[in-house]
Structures are given as C-alpha cells and as structure tokens.
C-alpha positions in Angstrom: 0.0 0.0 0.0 1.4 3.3 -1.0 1.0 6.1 1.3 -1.2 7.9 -1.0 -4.0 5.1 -0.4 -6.2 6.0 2.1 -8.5 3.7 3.9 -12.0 4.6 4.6 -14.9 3.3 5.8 -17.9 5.5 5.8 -19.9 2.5 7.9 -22.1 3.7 11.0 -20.1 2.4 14.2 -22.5 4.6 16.7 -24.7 7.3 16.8 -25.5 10.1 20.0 -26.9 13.1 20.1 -25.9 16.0 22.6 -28.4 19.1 23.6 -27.7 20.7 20.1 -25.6 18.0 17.6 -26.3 14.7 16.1 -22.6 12.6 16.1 -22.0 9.8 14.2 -19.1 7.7 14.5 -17.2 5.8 11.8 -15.8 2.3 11.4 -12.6 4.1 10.0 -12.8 6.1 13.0 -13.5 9.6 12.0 -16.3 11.3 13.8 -18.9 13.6 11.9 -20.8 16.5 13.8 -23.6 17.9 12.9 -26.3 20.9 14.1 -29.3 18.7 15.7 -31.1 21.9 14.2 -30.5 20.3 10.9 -32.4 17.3 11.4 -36.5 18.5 12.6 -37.8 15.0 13.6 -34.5 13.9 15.8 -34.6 17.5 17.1 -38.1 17.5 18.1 -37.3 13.9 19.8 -37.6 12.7 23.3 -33.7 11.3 24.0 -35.5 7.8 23.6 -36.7 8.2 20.8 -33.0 9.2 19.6 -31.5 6.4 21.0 -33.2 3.8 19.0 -31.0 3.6 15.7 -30.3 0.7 13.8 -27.9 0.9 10.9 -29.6 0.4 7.6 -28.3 0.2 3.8 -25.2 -1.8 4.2 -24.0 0.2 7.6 -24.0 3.3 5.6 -27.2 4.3 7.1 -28.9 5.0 10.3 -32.7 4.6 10.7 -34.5 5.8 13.1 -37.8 3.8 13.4 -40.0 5.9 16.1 -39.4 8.7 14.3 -39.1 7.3 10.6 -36.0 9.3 9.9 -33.4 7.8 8.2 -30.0 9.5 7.2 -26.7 8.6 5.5 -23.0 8.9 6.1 -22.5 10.2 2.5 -25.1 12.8 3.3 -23.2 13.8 6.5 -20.1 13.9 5.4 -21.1 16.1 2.4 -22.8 18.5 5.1 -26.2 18.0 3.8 -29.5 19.1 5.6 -32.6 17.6 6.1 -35.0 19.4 3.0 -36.9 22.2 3.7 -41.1 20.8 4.1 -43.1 22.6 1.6 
C-alpha cells in the first residue's frame, strides 16, 4: 500500500446526540458533527426516541424507526440538511 492510499470506511459504528448536535461515528474512526437543528424530527425527539437507531443500507445508514427518519453517512459527510417541508 502506497502512502497515498487511504483507507475509509464510511460505515455507521455509533450514533449520539448532545443538547444541540447529532454525532456519528465511523468504522474508519472519523467522527462527523452535525447541528441537531439540521435534522427537525430527531430534534423535536424525546432522548429515547434518539436512542433507538439501527444501521440500515449496508452500515452506511442510520434509521431511526419511532421517528421514521433515516440519514446517511454520505449525506453527513457532504454536510447536507434535512430538506426544507413545503
């Protein structure tokens, strides 16, 4: 392996949420960060309700199914908010 290869891996390894920020850790062991604001139904959500993910679509997504929200690494990482309800 040259030392321009770099090894990811984008899969879910666990998912809290803070007072204001929804943080998702990777398998490759980066952490993403994102505004809770972002996200209306997790930020609207009792703490229990936050704490029941699963991982969904290979690992590369989290589900949330009391809230049927469902978000994905590649979204996060690209810095993407929830869309806007018309």
């Amino acid at each position: 392996m040259s030392i321009s290869e770099r090894l990811t891996d984008e899969r879910v390894s666990d998912v809290r949420c803070t007072e204001d920020a929804l943080v998702v850790d990777l398998m490759d062991g980066r952490t993403i960060t994102v505004p809770l604001a972002w996200y209306p139904r997790l930020a609207g959500a009792s703490p229990e309700q936050r704490a029941n993910w699963q991982t969904c679509g290979g690992g590369y997504g989290i589900h949330w199914p009391d809230l049927d929200e469902d978000l994905s690494t590649e979204g996060l990482l690209r810095g993407a908010p929830a869309p806007k309800a018309a």
